[in-house]
C-alpha positions in Angstrom: -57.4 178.0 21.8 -57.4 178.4 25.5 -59.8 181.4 25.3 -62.3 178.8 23.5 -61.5 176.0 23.6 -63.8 173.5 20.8 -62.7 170.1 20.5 -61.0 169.3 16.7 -62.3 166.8 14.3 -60.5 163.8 14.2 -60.2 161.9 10.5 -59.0 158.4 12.1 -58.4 155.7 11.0 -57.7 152.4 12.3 -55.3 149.9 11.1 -53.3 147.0 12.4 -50.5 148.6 13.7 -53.3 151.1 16.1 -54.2 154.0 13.7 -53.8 157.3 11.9 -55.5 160.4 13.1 -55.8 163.3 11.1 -57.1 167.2 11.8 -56.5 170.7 11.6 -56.4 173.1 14.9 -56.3 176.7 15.5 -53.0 177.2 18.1 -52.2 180.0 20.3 -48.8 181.1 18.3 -46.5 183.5 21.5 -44.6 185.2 20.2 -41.1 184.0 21.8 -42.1 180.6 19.5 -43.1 182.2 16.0 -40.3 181.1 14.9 -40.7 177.8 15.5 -43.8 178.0 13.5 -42.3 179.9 11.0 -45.7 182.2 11.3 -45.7 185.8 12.7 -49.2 185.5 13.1 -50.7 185.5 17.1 -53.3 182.8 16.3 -52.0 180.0 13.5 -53.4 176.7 12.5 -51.7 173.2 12.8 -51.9 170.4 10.5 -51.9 167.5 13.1 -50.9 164.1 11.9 -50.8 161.2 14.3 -50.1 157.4 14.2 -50.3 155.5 16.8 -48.0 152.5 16.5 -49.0 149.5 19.2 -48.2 148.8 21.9 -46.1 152.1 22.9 -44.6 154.5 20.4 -46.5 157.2 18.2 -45.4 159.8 15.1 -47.1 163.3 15.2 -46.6 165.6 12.4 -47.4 169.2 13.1 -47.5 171.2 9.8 -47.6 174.5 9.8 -49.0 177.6 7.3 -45.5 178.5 6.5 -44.9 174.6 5.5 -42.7 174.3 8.4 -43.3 170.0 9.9 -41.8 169.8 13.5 -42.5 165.6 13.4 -42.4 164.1 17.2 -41.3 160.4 17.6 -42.2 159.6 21.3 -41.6 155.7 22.9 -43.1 154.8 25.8 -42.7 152.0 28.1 -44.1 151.3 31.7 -41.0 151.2 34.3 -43.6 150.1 37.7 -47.0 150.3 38.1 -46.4 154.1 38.9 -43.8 155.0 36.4 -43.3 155.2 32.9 -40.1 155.9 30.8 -40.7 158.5 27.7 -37.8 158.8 24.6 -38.8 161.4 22.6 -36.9 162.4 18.7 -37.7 165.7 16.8 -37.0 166.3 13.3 -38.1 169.5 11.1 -37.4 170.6 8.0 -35.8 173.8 8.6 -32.2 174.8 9.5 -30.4 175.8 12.6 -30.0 178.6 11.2 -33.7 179.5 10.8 -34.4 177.9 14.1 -31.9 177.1 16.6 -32.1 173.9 18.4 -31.6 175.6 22.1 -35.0 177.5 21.6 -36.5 173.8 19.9 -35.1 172.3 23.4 -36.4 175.1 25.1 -40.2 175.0 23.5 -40.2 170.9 23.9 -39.3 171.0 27.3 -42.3 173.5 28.0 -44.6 171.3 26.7 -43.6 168.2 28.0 -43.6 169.3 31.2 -47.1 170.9 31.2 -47.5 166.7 29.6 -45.9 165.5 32.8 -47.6 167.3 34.9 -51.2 166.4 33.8 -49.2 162.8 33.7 -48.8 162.6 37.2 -51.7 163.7 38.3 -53.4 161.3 36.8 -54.5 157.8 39.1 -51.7 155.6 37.5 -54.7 152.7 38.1 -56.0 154.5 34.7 -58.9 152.6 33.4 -57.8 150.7 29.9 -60.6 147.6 30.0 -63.9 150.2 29.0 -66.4 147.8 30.4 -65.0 148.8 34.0 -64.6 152.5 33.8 -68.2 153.3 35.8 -69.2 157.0 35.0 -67.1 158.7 32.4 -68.0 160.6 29.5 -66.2 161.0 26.2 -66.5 163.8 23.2 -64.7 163.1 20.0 -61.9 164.4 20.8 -60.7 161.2 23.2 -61.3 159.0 20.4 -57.8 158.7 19.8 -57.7 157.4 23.7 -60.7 155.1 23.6 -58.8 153.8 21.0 -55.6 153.0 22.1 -57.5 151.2 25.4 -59.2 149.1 22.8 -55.7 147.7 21.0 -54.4 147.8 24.4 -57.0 144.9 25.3 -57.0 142.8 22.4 -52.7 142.7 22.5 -52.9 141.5 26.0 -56.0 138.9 25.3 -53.8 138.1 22.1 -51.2 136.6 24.8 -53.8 135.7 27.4 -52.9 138.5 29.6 -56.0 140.5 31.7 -55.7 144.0 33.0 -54.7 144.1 36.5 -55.9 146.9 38.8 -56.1 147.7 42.3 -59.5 146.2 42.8 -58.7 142.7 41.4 
């Protein structure tokens, strides 16, 4: 929660195809999205589920107390060495009539855009080979990430391609 924020606990798993992460969060729940959530509650818990499918794409499965799953299918590719190019599916298991899909739009495009802009201000020279990333520190939480630079690496030594970045 953004009050106190404590990073989750992360049951992953890796496989060939990148990996499965599994946990369960406590969420802010405003009340212009309960129903989204289908909980009426101002604090609610998520049942994240998250595969990571190399090199870009990735299924997250948020479940919900009232057994409400809003399941995100994002692909991403790089564009330029600045620019990437995000498709992005949702499927639930509700109706339009128990959630309409202009306040679904609506609640996606909030998100994404609070995504977009930590995107962006991020150096798009993003370390992905570990041995060169200097001083940085990692928790649990950015195992997921530390994993995805890993299977990054081995695909592109798999076709005898090297990282490139602005100090080579």
């Amino acid at each position: 929660m953004a009050a106190s924020p404590k990073p989750s606990k992360y049951e992953l798993v890796e496989n060939d195809a990148g990996f499965y992460a599994e946990t369960i969060i406590q969420a802010v729940n405003p009340e212009q999205f309960q129903q989204i959530s289908g909980v009426s509650d101002p604090i609610t818990t998520r049942h994240m589920r998250n595969a990571y499918f190399l090199p870009f794409s990735r299924r997250l499965d948020i479940e919900y107390p009232s057994g409400i799953r809003h399941i995100i299918i994002n692909c991403f590719t790089p564009i330029d060495d600045g620019h990437i190019q995000l498709c992005q599916w949702l499927f639930r298991n509700d109706t339009e009539a128990e959630c309409p899909e202009a306040m679904l739009v609506h609640f996606d495009e909030v998100i994404t855009r609070e995504d977009k802009d930590i995107l962006e201000s991020t150096d798009p020279d993003a370390v992905v080979d570990l041995r060169r990333r200097g001083v940085e520190y990692s928790m649990d939480s950015d195992r997921p990430g530390i994993l995805i630079r890993k299977h990054l690496m081995t695909l592109l030594s798999q076709y005898g391609e090297a990282e490139v970045h602005r100090g080579s």
